[in-house]
C-alpha positions in Angstrom: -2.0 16.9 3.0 0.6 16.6 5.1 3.3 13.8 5.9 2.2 12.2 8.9 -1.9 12.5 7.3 -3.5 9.0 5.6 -4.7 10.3 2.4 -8.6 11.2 2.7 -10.8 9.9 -0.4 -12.0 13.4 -1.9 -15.2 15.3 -1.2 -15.7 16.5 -4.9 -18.2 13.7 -6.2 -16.4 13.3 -9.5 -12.9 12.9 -8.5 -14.7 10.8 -5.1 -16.1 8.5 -8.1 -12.2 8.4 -9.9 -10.8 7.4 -6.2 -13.6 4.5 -5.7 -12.5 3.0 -9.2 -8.9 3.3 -8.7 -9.2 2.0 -4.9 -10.0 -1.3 -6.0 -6.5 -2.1 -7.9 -5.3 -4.5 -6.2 -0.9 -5.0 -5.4 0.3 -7.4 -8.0 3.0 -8.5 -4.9 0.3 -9.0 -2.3 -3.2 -9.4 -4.5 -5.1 -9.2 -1.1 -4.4 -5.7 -0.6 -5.8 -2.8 -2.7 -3.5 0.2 -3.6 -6.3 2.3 -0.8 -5.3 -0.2 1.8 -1.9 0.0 1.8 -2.1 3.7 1.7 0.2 4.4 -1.5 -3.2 5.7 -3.4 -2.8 9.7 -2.3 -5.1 11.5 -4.6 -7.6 11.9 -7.5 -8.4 14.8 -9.5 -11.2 15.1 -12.4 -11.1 18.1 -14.9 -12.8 19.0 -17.8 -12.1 20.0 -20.9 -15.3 21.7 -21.3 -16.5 19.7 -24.4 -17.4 16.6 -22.5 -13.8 14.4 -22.0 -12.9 14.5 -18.2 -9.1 14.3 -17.2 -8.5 11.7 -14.2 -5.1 12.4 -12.6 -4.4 9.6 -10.1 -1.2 10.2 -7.3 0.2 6.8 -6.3 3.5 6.9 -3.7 5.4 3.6 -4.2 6.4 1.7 -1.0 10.2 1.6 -1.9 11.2 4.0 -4.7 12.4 1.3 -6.8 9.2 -0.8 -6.2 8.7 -3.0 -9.3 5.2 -3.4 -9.2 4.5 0.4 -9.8 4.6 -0.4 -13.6 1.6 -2.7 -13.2 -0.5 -0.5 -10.6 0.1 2.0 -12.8 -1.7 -0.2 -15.6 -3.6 -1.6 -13.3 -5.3 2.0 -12.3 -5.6 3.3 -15.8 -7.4 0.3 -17.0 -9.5 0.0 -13.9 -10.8 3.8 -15.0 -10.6 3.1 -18.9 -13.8 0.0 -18.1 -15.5 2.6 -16.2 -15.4 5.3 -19.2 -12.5 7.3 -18.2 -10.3 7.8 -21.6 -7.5 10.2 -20.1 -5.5 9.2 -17.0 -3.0 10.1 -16.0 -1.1 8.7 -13.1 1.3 10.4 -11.2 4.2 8.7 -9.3 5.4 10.9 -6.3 8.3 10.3 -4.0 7.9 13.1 -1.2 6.3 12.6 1.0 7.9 9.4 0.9 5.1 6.3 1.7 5.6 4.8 5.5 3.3 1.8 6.7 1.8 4.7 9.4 -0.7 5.1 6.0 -1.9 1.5 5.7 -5.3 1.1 6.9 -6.4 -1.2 9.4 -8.6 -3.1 7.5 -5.6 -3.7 5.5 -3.1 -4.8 8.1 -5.8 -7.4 9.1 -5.9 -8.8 5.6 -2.3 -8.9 5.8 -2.4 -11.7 8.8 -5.2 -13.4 6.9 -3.2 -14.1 4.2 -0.6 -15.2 6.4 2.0 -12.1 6.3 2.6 -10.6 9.7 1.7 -6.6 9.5 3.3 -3.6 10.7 4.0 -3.4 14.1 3.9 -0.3 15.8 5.3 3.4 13.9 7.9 4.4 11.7 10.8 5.5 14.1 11.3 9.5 13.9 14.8 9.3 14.7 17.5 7.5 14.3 17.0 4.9 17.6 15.6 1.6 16.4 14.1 -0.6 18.4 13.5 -4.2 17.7 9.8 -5.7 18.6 8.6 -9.0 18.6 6.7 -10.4 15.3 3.8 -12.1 16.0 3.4 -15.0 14.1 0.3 -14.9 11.7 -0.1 -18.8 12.3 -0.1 -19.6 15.9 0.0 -15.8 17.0 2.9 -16.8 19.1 6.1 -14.1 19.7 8.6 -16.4 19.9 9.7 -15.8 16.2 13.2 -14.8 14.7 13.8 -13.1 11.8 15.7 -15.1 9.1 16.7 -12.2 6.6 16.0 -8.4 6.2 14.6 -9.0 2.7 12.0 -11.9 2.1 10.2 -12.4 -1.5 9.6 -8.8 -2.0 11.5 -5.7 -0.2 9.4 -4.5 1.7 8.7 -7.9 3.6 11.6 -9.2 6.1 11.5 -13.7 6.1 10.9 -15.1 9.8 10.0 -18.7 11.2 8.2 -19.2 14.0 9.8 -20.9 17.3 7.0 -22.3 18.1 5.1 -24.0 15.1 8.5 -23.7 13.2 6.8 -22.1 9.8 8.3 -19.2 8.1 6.6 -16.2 7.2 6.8 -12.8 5.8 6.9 -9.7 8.1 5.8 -6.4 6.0 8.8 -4.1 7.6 7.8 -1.0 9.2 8.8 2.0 7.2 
């Protein structure tokens, strides 16, 4: 897979079944998100032993390498696969490629507005030019917004307020 690819649920039925179960953890930090829509669940694998005990390895890439709530996906995903009959998973942490909000799925940037947090606009930058865009405002969908601080309740999220309707909200940063 390479860096700029989404990860691809896998064509081997048994690790296809694995990825199913572990796409449904949901983020602890944004519960309306599963760990498939934002893009940080790479890969399954199922082995097995040969006397009847498969091995589920699950790859996760965090969002920020210090991301706190990796602990609890990583919970999260082997108890998700421990109800379904899965008794050995391991899940794998990997930082390289490092995650970037290019792999977040559609469906899961329009969640994001539902819930009320402006999504990712446009790519990660490729070089080091950044240019500053608009947020449109997941309340009134006006782009008359500001951004109030970098970091909002988590940090991957920037805080902003609206000009317009003058409420605040969280823009997930583009990374």
């Amino acid at each position: 897979m390479s860096e700029s690819t989404v990860a691809i649920r896998p064509s081997d039925q048994a690790a296809a079944e694995a990825w199913d179960i572990a796409a449904t953890v949901c983020d602890p930090e944004i519960p309306v998100l599963t760990i498939e829509d934002l893009g940080i669940l790479r890969d399954t694998t199922v082995d097995d032993d040969g006397a009847g005990t498969q091995r589920v390895k699950v790859t996760i890439t965090p969002t920020y390498s210090g991301c706190p709530a990796m602990d609890t996906i990583r919970d999260d995903v082997v108890t998700a696969l421990a109800s379904k009959g899965y008794q050995d998973v391991d899940v794998n942490l990997v930082l390289s490629p490092a995650w970037t909000t290019d792999w977040m799925t559609d469906a899961g940037k329009a969640k994001l507005e539902e819930y009320g947090i402006a999504p990712p606009t446009g790519k990660a930058a490729a070089g080091p030019v950044k240019v500053g865009l608009s947020v449109k405002c997941p309340q009134c969908s006006s782009l008359n917004t500001r951004e109030l601080t970098r970091f909002g309740s988590t940090s991957c999220k920037a805080l902003y307020v609206c000009q317009e309707c003058k409420e605040p909200f969280d823009y997930f940063k583009v990374l």
